[in-house]
N, C-alpha and C positions, 0 to 999 in steps of 0.2 A: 252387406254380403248376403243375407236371408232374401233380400228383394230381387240380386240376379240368377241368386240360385234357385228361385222358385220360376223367374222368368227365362231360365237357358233352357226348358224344357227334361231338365234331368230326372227331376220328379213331377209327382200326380200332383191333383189339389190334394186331396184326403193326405197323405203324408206329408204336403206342406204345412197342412195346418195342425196335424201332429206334432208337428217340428216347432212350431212357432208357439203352440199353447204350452210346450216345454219350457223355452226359451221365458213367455208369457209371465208363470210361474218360480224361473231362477232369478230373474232381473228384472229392473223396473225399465219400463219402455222409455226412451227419449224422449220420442219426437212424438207423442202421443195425439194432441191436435194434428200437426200433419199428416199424421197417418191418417187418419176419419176422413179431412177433406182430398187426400189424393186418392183412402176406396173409394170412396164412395164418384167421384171421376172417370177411374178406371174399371167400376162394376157399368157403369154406362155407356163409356167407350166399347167395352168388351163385348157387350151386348150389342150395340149396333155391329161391331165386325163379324160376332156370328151370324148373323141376317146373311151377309154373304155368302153363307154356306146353304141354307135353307130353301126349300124349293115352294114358291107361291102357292101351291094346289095344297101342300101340307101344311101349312101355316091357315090359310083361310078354313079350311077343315077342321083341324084339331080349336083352335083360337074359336069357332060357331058353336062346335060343341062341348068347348072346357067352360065359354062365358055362362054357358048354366049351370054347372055344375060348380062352376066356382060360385053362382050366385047362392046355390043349394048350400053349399059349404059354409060358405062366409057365413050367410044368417044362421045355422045352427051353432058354427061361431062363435059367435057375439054375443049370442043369446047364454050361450052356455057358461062362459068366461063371464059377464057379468055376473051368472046368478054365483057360482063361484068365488067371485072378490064378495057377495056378500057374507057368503057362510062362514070366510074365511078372515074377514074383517080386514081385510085390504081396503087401503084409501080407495075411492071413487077414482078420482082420477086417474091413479096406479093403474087400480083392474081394468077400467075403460082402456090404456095402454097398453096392457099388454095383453087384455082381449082381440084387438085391433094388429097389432103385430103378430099373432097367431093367425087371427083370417082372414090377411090380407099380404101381407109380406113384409115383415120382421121389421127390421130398422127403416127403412123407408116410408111403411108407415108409418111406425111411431114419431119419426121428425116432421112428417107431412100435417099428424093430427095435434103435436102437441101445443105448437101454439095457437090452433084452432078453440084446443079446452084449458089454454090458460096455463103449460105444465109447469110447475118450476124446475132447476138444475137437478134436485134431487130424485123428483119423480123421474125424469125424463132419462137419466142415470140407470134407476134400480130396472126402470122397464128396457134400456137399452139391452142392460147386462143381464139379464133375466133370458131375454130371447135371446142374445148371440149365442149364451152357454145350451143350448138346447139345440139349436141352429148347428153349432160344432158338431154337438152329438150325432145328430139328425143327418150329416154329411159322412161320417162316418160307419154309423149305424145301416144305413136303408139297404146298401148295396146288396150287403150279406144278408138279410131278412130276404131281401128280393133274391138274389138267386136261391137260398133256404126252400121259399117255397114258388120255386120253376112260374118266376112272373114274367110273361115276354116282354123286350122290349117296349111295347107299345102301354102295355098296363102299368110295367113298375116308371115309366114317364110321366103318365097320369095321377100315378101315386104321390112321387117327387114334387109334380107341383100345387097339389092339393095337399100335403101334410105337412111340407119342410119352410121355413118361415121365409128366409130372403133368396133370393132370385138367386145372388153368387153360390148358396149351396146346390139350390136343383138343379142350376148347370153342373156344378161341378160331381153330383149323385149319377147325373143321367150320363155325363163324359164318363164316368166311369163306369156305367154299365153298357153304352153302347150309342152307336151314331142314331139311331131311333130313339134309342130312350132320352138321349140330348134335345133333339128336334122338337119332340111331343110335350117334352119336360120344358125347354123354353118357351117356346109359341102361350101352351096353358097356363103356365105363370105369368107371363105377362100379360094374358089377358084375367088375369085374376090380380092382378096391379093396378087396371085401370079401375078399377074398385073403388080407390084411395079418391078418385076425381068427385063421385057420387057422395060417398061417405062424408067426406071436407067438407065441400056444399051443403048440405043436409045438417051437417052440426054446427059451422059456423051460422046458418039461417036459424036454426033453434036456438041455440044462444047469443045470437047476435053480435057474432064477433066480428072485428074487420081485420082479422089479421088471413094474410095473402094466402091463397090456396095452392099448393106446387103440384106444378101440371107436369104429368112423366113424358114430357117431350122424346125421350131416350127411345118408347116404343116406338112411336111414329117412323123416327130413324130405322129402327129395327124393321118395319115394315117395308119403306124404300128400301134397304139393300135387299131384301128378301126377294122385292120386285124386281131390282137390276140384276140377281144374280139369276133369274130364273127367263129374263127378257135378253138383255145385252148380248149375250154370248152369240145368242145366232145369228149378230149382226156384226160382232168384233169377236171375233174365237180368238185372238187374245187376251179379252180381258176375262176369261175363265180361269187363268194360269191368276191373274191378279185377285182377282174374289179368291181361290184359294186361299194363298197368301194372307188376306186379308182376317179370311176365316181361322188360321193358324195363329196368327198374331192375337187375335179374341179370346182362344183360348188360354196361351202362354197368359196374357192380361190376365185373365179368369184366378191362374192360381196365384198369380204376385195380389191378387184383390183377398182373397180366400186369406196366405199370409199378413198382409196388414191389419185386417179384421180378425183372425186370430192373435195377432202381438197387442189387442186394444182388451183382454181376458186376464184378467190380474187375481193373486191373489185380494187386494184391494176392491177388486171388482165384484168379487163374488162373496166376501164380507159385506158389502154396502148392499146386496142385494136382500138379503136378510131369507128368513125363513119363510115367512107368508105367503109375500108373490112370489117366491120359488116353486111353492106347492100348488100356487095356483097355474104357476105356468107349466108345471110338468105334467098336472092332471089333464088341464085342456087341451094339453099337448097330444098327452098318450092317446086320450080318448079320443080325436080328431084323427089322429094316425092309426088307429085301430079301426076305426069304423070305415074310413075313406078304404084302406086295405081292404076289411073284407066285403064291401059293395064292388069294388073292383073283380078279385079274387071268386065271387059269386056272380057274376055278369051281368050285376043292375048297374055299374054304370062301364061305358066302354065306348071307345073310339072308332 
């Protein structure tokens, strides 16, 4: 029932996942595996259909100049969240997870890096559920911060995908603030995903791991419809009406992804998380989203 009512378009994502960390909280989830593997499906379906929407000139723009700034980002990142799980006395492996889901994108990193560093079930757990609960917040939180202090669409999109951990929330912050702040907010997140390609590489060669590197195929897609939606039309004006379509079916996707990822927040969840990496994730959280704010806010960085 939660999965059609979040996909009939009745509601936003931000009160879907309201609804669902309620739900979260009164009852134990069923189908919990299933859910995991059908978001994480439909956060990359979703994303390819909004490509449809997108126009080439704005994507190749914001995507040239967010890859720097996500690269600026991420290394203060990482560097930061490490030093962090030491003072904090966070396992190694923990902090490296969920240093890495802060500056790069939340759960998707973390499953891409973990068995790069060997994680086990329990690490891989407390770092999942560490970031989703911040990630919730973060999707609810940004909008009102951003209109608070008169961010335009173009800046609080930039903010979205340099502060907020997985891809389903900056979509679903910038759909809420506005068809700008969507565009900006997807395009820069994603190219602050392909991060995950570099990073993999880089640690399994360090450590010498052989376990497989997961290639984010999903942008690549996102880049072809962006091209067909911005190319085709002038040669088939109907399939403008259909890239619509397409683009609207992404978003409905978006918030039934946002609810499954919310029903996966348990009580259960947030006991296992414990107190340590908590603090470590909210510190590096805050401080990541306060500083990316006021560089934007202050007009050292901008699109």
């Amino acid at each position: 029932m939660g999965i059609v009512v979040a996909a009939s378009g009745l509601i936003g994502p931000p009160f879907a996942l309201a609804l669902v960390l309620v739900f979260g909280m009164a009852v134990e989830h069923p189908f919990p595996g299933e859910s995991r593997a059908l978001s994480k499906f439909l956060l990359q379906a979703a994303v390819v259909c909004l490509g449809f929407g997108m126009n080439l000139g704005e994507v190749v723009r914001a995507g040239r100049s967010g890859f720097v700034y996500t690269a600026i980002g991420i290394s203060f990142a990482l560097t930061l969240g490490v030093v962090l799980g030491r003072v904090l006395n966070v396992g190694k492996t923990q902090s490296l997870l969920i240093s890495v889901g802060t500056a790069i994108c939340g759960g998707s990193a973390i499953a891409a890096m973990g068995p790069v560093l060997e994680a086990n079930e329990e690490e891989m757990a407390v770092s999942l559920g560490t970031v989703f609960v911040l990630n919730s917040i973060a999707l609810l939180l940004f909008p009102f911060i951003g209109w608070a202090m008169h961010l335009t669409q173009t800046q609080f999109g930039l903010w979205a995908a340099l502060a907020i951990h997985d891809t389903s929330s900056v979509v679903g912050a910038g759909a809420k603030y506005g068809t700008t702040a969507l565009a900006v907010g997807t395009t820069v997140k994603l190219a602050r995903a392909l991060w995950i390609v570099p990073l993999s590489v880089g640690t399994a060669a360090t450590r010498k791991s052989k376990a497989k590197v997961q290639w984010p195929w999903f942008i690549l897609w996102f880049c072809v419809a962006a091209v067909a939606a911005s190319y085709v039309p002038r040669w088939v004006p109907q399939s403008a009406a259909w890239f619509g379509a397409l683009n609207r079916l992404g978003r409905a996707g978006l918030t039934v992804v946002l609810f499954l990822i919310g029903s996966g927040i348990t009580r259960s969840t947030l006991r296992q998380v414990g107190i340590r990496p908590l603090v470590q994730g909210v510190t590096l959280w805050v401080v990541v989203a306060s500083v990316s704010l006021w560089a934007i806010h202050a007009g050292w960085i901008a699109l």
